[in-house]
PADREN-782121 format. One record per atom (N, C-alpha, C, CB): y, x, z. Coordinates in pm, whole numbers, plus 50000, padded with zeros to 5 digits. Atoms other than C-alpha are relative to their C-alpha. Glycine has a CB too. Example, Ala and Ser with C-alpha at 12.3 -4.5 7.8 and 13.67 -1.06 7.14 Angstrom:
BEGIN
498815008950000/495505123050780/501205009050000/500034990150125/498814991849994/498945136750714/501094992350073/500465004149858/
This chain:
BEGIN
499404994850121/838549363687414/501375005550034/500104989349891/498404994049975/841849386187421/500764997249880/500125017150028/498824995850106/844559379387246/501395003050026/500164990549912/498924993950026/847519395787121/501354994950013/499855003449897/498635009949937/851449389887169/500284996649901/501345005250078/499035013150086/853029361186973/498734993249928/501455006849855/501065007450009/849149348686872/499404984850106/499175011050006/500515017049936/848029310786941/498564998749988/500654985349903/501634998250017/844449313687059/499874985849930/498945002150163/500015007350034/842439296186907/498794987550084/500055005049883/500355007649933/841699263787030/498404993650062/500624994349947/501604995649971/838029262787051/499575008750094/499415005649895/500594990549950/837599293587193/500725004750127/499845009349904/498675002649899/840739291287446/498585003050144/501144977349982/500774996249846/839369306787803/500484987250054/500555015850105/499675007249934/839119280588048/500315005650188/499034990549959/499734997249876/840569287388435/499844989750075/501105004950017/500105012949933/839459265188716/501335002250066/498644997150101/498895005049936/842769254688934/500145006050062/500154990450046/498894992349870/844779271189152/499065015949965/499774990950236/500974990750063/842499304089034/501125012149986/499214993949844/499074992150075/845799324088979/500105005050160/501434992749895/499384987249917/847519355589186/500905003849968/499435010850012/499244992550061/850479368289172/501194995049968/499475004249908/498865009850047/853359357188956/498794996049861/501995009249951/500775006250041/850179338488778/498795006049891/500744991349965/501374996350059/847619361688625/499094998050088/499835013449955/501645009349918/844069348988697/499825013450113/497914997449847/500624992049836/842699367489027/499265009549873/498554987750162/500964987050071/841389401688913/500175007349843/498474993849992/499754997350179/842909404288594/501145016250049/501284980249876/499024986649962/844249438788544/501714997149983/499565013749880/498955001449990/847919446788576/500644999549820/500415010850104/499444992550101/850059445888213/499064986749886/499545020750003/500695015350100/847329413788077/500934990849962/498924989450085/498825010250096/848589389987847/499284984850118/499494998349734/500125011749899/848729353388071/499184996149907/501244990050054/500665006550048/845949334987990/499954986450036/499145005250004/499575017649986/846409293487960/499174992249979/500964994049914/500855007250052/844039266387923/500324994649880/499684991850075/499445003750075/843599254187591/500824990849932/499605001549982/498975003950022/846109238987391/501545002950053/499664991150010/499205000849931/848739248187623/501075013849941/499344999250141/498384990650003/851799274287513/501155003350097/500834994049914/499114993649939/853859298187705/501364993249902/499665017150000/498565003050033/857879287787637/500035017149915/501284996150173/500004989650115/857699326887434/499354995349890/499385012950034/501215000550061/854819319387283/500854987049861/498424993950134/499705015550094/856329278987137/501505008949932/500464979450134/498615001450113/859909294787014/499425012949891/502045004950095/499854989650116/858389324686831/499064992649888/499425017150046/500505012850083/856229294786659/500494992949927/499654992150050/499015007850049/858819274086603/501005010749863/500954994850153/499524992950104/860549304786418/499085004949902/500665009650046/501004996650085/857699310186222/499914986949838/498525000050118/500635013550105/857319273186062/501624997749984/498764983150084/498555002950089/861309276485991/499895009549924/501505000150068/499894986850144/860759309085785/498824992949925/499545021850045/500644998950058/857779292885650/501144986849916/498515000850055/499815007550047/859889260285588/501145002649933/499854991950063/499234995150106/862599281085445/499435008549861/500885007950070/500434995250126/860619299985217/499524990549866/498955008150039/500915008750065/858829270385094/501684993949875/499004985350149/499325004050068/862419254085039/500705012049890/500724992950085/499124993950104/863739283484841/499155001349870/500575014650049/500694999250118/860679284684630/500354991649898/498794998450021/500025009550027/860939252084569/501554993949914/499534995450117/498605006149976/864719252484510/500085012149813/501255005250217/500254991250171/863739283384198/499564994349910/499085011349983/501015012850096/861079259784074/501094992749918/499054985750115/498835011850081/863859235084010/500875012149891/501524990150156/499004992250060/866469258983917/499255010549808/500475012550164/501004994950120/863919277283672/499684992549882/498735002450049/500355009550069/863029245283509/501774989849938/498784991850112/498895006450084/866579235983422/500625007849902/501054995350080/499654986550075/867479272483266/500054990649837/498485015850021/499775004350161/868869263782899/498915013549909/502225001749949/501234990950049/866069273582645/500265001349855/498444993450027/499845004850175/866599283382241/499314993849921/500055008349918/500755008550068/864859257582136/499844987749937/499504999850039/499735009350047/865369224981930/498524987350008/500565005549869/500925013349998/863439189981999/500174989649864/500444990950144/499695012050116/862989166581649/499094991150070/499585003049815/500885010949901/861779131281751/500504988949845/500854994850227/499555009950069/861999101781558/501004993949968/499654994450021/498395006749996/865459084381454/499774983649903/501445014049892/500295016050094/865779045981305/500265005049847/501384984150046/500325001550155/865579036780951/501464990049980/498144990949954/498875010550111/868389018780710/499334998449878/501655007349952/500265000050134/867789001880437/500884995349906/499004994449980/498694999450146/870069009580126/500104988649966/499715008449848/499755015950072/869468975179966/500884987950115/498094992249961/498865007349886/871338957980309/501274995849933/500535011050126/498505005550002/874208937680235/500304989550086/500404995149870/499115006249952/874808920480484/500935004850129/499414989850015/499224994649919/877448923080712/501175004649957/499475008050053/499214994750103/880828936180638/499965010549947/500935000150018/499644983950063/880108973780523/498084999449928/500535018150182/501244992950040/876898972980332/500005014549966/499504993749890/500204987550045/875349002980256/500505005849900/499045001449986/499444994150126/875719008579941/500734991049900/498925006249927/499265011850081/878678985379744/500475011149880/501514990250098/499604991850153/879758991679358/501124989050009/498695000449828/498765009050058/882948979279205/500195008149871/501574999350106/499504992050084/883688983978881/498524994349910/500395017650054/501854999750043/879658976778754/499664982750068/498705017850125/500605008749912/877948943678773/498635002050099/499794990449918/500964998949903/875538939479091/499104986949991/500675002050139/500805014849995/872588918579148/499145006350162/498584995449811/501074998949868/870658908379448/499075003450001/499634991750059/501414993850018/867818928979553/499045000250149/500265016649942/500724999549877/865228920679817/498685013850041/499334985149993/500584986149987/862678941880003/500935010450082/499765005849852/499314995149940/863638972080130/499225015149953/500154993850143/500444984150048/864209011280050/500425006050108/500685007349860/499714996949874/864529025280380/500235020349950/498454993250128/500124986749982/865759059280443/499735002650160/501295007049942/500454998549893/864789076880734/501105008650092/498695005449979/499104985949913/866389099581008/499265006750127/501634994050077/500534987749892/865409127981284/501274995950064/499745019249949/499214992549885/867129129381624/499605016750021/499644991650148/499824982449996/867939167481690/500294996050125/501235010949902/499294998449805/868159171082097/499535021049984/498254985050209/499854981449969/869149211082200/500975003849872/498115011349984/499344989250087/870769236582013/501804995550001/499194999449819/498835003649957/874739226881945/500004987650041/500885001849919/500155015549941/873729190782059/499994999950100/499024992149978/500245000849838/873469201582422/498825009050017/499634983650065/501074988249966/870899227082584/498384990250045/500765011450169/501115004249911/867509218382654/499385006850061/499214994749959/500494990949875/865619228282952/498575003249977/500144992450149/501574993550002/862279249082987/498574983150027/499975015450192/500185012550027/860939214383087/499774988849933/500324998650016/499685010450115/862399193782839/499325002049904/501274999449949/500734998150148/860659212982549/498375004550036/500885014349897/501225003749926/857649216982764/499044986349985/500435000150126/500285017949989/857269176682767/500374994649855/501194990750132/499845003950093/857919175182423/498975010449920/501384998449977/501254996450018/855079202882333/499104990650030/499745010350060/500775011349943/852889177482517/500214988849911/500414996450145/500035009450064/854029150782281/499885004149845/501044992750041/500614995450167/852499151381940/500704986449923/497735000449976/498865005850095/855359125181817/501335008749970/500514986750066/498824989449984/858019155381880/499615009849946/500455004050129/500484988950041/858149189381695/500855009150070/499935001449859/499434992749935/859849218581883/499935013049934/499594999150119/499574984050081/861489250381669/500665005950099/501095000249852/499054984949946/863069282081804/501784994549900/498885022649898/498715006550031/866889271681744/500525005349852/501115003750122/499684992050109/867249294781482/499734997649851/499485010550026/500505009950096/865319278581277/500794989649912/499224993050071/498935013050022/867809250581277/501305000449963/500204993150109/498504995549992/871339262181338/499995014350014/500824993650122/500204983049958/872219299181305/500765000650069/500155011949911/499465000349893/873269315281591/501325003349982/499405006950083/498875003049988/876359309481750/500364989049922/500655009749983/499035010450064/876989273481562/500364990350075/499544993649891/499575013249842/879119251181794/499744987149893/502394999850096/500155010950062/878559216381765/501004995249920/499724992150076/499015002050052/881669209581595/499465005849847/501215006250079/500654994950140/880459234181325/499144992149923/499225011350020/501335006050044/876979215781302/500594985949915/498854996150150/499475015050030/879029179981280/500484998449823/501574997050116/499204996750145/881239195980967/498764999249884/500845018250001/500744998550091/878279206780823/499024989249932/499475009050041/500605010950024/876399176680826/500234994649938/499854994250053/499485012250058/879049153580730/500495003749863/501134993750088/500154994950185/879769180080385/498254995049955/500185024049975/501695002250053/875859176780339/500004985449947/498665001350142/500305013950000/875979138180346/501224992649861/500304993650188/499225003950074/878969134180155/499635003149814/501205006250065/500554995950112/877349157879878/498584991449920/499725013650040/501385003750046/874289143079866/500064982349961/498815004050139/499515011550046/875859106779812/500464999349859/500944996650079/499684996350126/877619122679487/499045001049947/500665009749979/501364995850131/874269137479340/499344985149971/498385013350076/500245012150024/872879101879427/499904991449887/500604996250054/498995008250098/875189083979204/500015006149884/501474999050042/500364994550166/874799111978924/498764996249914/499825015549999/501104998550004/871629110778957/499154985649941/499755005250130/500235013850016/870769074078947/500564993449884/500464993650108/499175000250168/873389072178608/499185003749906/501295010549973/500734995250128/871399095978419/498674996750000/500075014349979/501275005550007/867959077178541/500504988749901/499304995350149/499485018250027/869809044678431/501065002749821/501664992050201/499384995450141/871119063678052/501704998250029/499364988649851/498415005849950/874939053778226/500435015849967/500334992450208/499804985450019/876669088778065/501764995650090/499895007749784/499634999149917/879129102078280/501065015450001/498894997250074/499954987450025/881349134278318/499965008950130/501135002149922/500314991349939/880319161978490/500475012349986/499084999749996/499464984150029/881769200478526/499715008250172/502194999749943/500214989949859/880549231178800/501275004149992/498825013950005/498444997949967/883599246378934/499475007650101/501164986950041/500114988349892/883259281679151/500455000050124/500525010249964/499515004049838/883479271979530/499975015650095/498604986250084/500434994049940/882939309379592/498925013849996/499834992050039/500554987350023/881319344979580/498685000650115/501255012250020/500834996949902/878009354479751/500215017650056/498524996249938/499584990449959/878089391079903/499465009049890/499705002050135/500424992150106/877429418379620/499864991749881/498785006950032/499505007850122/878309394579360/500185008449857/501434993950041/499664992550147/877909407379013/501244996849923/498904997049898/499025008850102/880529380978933/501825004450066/499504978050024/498734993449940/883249402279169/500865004649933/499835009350072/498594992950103/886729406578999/499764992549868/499945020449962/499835009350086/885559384978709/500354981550011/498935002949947/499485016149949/885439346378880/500594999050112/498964989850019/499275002849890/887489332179092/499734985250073/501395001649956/500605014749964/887419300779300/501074995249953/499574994850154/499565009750082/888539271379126/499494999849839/501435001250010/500304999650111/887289283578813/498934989649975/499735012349972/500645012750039/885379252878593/499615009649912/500714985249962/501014989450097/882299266878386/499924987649867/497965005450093/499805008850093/882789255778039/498895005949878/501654999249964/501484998650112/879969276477813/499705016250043/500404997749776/500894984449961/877519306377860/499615003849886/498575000150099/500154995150098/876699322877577/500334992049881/498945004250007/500215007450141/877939297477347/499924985850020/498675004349922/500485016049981/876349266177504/500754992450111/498364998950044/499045013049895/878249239477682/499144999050098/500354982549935/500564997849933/877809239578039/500014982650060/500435012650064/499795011249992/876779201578105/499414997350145/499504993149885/500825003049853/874649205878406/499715018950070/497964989049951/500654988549964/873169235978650/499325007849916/499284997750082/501394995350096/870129237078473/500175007849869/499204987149948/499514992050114/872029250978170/500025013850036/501364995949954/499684984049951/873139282278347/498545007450035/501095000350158/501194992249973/869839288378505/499295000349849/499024992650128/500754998350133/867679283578171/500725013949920/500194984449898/499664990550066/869979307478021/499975016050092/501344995149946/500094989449939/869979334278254/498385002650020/500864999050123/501114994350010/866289332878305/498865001449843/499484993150108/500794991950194/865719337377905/500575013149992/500684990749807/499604984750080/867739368177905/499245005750073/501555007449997/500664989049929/866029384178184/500655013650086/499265004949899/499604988249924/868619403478339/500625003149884/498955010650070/499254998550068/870709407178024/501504993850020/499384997449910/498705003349922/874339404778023/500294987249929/501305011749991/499755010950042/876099367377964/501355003149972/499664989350081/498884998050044/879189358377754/500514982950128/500075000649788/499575011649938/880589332178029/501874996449992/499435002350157/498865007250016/883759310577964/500364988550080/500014996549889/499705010149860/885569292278251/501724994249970/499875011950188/498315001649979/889109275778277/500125001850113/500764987149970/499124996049903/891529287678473/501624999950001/499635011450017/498535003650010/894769274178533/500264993649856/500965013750023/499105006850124/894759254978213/499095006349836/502125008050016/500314991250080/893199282678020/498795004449957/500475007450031/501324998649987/890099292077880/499495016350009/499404992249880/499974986649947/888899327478037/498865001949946/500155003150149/501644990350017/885709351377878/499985008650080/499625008549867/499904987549880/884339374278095/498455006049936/499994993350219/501384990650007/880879397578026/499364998750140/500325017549966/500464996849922/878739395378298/498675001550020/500424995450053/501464993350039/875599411678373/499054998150162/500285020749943/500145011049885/873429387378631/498995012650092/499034980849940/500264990549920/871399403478940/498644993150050/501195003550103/500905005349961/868019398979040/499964994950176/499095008949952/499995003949857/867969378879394/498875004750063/500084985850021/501024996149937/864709399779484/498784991550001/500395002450115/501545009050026/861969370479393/500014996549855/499814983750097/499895002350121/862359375079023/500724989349901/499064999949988/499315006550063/865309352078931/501575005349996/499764987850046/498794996650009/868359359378810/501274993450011/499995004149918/499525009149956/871359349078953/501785011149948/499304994850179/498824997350001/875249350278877/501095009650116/500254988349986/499655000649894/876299350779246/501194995050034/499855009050036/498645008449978/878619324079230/499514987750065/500894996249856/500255016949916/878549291879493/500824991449889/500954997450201/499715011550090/879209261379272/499914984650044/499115001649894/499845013750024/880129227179309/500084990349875/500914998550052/499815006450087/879989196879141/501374991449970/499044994350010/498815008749966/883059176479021/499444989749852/501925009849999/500445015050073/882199139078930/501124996149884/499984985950128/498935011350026/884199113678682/498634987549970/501365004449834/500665010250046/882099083378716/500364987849957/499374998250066/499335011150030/882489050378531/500264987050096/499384996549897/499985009049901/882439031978828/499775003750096/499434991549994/499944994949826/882879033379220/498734994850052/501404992550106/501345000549973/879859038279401/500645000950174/498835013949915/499614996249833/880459037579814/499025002950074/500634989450082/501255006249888/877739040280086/500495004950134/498215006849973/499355001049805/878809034580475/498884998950058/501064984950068/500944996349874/876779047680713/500095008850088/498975002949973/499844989749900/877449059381049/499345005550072/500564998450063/500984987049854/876469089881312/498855002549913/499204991450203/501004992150045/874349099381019/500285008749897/499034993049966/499944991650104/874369130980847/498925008549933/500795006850033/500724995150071/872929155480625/499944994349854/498964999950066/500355000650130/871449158980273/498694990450015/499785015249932/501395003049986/867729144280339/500054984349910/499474999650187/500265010350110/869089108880176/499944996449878/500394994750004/499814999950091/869649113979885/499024992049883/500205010950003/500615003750045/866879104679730/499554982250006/499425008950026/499985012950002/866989070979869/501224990949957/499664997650113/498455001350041/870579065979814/499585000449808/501275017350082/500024999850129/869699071679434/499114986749982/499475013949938/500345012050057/867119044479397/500324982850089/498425003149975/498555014550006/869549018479592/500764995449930/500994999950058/499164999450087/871829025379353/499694995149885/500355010249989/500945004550122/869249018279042/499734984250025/498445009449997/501015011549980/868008986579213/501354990850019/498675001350145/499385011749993/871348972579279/501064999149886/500554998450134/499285005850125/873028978078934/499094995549920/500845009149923/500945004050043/870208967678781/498894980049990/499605010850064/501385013549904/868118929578774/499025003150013/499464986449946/501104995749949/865508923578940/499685005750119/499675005949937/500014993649887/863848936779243/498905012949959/499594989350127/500594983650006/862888975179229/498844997150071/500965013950079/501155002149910/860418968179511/499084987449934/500594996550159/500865008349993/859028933179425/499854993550137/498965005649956/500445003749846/859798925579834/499495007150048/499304990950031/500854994949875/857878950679959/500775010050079/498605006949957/498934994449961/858988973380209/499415014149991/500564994850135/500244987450026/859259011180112/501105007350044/499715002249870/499584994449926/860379038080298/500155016149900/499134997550131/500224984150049/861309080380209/500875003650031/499805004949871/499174987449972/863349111180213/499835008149899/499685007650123/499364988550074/864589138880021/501304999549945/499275003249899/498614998350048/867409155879902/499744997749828/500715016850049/500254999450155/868249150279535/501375009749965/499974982149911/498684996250030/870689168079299/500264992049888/500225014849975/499995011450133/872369154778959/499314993349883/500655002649941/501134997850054/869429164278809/498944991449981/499635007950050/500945010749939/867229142178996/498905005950045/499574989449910/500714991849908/865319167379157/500094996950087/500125010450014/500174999349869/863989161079464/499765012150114/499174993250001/499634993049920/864409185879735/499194999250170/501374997049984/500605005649883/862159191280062/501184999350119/498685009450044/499645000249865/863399182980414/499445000850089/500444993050029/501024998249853/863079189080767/499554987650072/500795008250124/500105014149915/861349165281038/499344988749905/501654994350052/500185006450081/859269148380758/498674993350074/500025007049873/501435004849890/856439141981045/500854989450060/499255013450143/499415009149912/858949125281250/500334989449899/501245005750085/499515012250071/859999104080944/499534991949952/500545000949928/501005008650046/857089092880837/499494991750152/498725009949913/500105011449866/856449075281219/500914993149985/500095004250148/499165011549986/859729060781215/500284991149861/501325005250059/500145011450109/859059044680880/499184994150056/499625002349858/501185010349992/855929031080987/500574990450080/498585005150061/499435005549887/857339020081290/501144988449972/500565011750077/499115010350097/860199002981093/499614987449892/500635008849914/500805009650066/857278986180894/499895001049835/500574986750041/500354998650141/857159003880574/498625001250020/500665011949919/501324998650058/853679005480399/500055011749878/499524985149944/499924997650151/854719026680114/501045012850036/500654985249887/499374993449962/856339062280181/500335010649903/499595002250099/499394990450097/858379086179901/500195011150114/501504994549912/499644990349938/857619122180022/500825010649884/498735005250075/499534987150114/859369155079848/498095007149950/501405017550124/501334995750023/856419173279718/499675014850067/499785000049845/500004988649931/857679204579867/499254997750156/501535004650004/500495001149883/856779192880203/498514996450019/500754991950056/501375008249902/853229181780166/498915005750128/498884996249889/500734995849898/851639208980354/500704994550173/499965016949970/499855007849857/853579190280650/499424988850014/501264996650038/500025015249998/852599156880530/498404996750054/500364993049831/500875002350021/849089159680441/499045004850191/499815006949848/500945001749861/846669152780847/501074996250051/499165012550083/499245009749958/849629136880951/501004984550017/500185004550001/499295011150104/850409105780768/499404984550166/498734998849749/500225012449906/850689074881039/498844992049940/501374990250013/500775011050081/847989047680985/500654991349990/498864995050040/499765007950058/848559019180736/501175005349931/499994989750066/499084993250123/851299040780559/499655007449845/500655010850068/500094993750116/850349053180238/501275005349942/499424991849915/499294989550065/852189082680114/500285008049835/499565007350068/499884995150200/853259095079742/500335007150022/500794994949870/499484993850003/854219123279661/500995002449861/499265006250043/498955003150174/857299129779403/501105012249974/501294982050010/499054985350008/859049157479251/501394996949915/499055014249904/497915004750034/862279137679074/499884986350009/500965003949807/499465013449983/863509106479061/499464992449948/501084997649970/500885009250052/861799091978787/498884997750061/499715002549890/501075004249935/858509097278943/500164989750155/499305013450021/500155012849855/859739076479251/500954986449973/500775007950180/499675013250049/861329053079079/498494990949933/501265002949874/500855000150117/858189048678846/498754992350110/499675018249913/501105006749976/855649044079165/500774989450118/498645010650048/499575006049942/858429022279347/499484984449912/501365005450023/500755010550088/857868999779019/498844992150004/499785004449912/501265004749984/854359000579075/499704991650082/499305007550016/499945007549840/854228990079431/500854985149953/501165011950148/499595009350012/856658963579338/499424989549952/500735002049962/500205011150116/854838947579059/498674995350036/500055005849834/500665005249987/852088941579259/498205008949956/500664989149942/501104997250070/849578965579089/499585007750103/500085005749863/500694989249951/846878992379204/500645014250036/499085001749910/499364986349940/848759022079405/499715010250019/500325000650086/500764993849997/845879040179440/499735011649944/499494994849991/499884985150089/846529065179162/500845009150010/500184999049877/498944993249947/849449074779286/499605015750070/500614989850106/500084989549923/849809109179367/500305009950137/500185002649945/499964997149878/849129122079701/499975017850077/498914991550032/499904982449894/849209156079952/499035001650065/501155002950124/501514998349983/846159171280001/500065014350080/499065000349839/500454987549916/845039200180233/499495010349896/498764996450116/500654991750091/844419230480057/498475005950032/500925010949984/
């Protein structure tokens, strides 16, 4: 067999030379002039072993640089957000020095059981980057959900931003709580919106200002939200006589509302609430934010000015946002919250109703799920559950 320069016959087929057989400066007897040396097998010319040796270092450098992208590839920051499960609290807790939720001012009674709220860990987005990897291995896990960041935080929000925003969310949603849980509980209370603010093309431009307090719309005393909206969606896009104080004073203005493009009509004023309640309401709870408690935070509040136990001992778990209203409100991560109730050892789970198409083929086993669109209704099947009766009727989230 002939072979070529910088080729390693192959070993099998390797010519054999009997001994001493050579001529020359060592080509075999008779071999033409300009032949490649032929060796018994296994054996390597000193050319032959270093251009070998440089072969299995380019191969063992290529390998390492592949290998070195691989990595590098797999750490690349990705826009993408990981939700996972987060622990549970439960509002009715007092012990320790900061319960959850303490009143002064109102008598309290002891309430056993437990109304658990829930929480989502957020990993990625202003929380730190996660890697192609990371949300890779959390696709793979069907306890984790994985959004496009955008979804979550709009772009460009540093974590600092996210933190602010949270800890307004949490703070708000403690107020509606406490409204909220008053006007379940007939406790009257005073309430007034107050203009935090213009949206962009504002119909209400050059007439409100911020600070302004909304005091009547056509006439009618403005005691809640729901006033303003009801009246704006009876006119239909007709103009309102709105009356606000300002500085002391009581201001009219004409204004003529704007359709938000899904057939409701809107002012285009951001609004806050400003409380006077008859009594101090607190709830301490740290490294957790957002709106999503609200709803549990309200029937803590019921169960511990109140006798009696709301539950009956048992342990019940949920989420949603509420407002003063007592509207419940969907949230995100309602997959992840319903595991870490179970997991926490509720049996008994208050969803929003907005969310059921998340809820419904995902409900942990031994959790039974309700669904509830204000306060009363989850006060109403908290009762139930408590008292021992048939739960069964309770209304649930169904696949369409």
């Amino acid at each position: 067999m002939t072979t070529t320069r910088g080729e390693h016959p192959n070993e099998d087929h390797a010519p054999e030379l009997d001994a001493g057989a050579t001529s020359g400066a060592g080509a075999p007897a008779g071999a033409p002039a300009g032949a490649p040396e032929r060796v018994p097998a296994g054996q390597y010319t000193p050319r032959e072993s270093r251009q070998g040796d440089r072969r299995v270092s380019v191969m063992m450098l290529a390998g390492m640089l592949a290998l070195g992208l691989g990595i590098a590839a797999g750490t690349i920051p990705v826009p993408y957000v990981v939700e996972k499960a987060g622990p549970t609290f439960n509002t009715l807790d007092r012990t320790g020095e900061n319960p959850v939720i303490s009143v002064r001012g109102h008598e309290t009674y002891p309430a056993k059981g437990n109304l658990d709220l829930t929480t989502v860990y957020v990993e990625g987005g202003p929380n730190g980057p996660l890697s192609i990897l990371g949300v890779f291995g959390a696709w793979l896990d069907r306890s984790k959900s994985v959004y496009p960041q955008e979804l979550i935080y709009p772009t460009g929000t540093t974590r600092e931003q996210a933190e602010e925003q949270s800890s307004v969310a949490m703070t708000t949603s403690q107020e509606n709580a406490v409204a909220s849980a008053l006007r379940e509980l007939d406790i009257p209370f005073g309430q007034q919106l107050q203009a935090a603010g213009l949206t962009d093309g504002s119909p209400s431009t050059g007439k409100i200002e911020n600070g302004d307090i909304f005091e009547t719309i056509n006439g009618k005393p403005i005691t809640s939200l729901a006033v303003v909206q009801e009246e704006l969606a009876a006119g239909k896009g007709a103009p309102v006589t709105l009356v606000v104080q300002r500085a002391g004073e009581s201001v009219s203005q004409t204004i003529t509302p704007m359709d938000n493009g899904a057939g409701r009509y809107i002012l285009g004023v951001m609004l806050k609430y400003l409380f006077d309640f008859p009594f101090d309401v607190t709830i301490s709870l740290d490294k957790v934010g957002g709106p999503s408690a609200g709803l549990m935070f309200s029937l803590g509040i019921i169960d511990t000015v109140t006798p009696g136990d709301l539950t009956g001992g048992k342990h019940v778990a949920g989420t949603g946002t509420i407002n003063p209203d007592g509207i419940v409100g969907p949230i995100g991560g309602i997959q992840q919250k319903m595991q870490g109730a179970r997991a926490g050892g509720a049996t008994l789970f208050l969803a929003p109703a907005e969310n059921c198409d998340e809820v419904a083929g995902h409900i942990p086993e031994g959790l039974q799920v309700v669904k509830v669109e204000n306060l009363a209704q989850a006060r109403s099947a908290v009762e139930l559950a408590g008292s021992g009766q048939d739960t069964a009727g309770l209304p649930v989230c169904t696949t369409n």
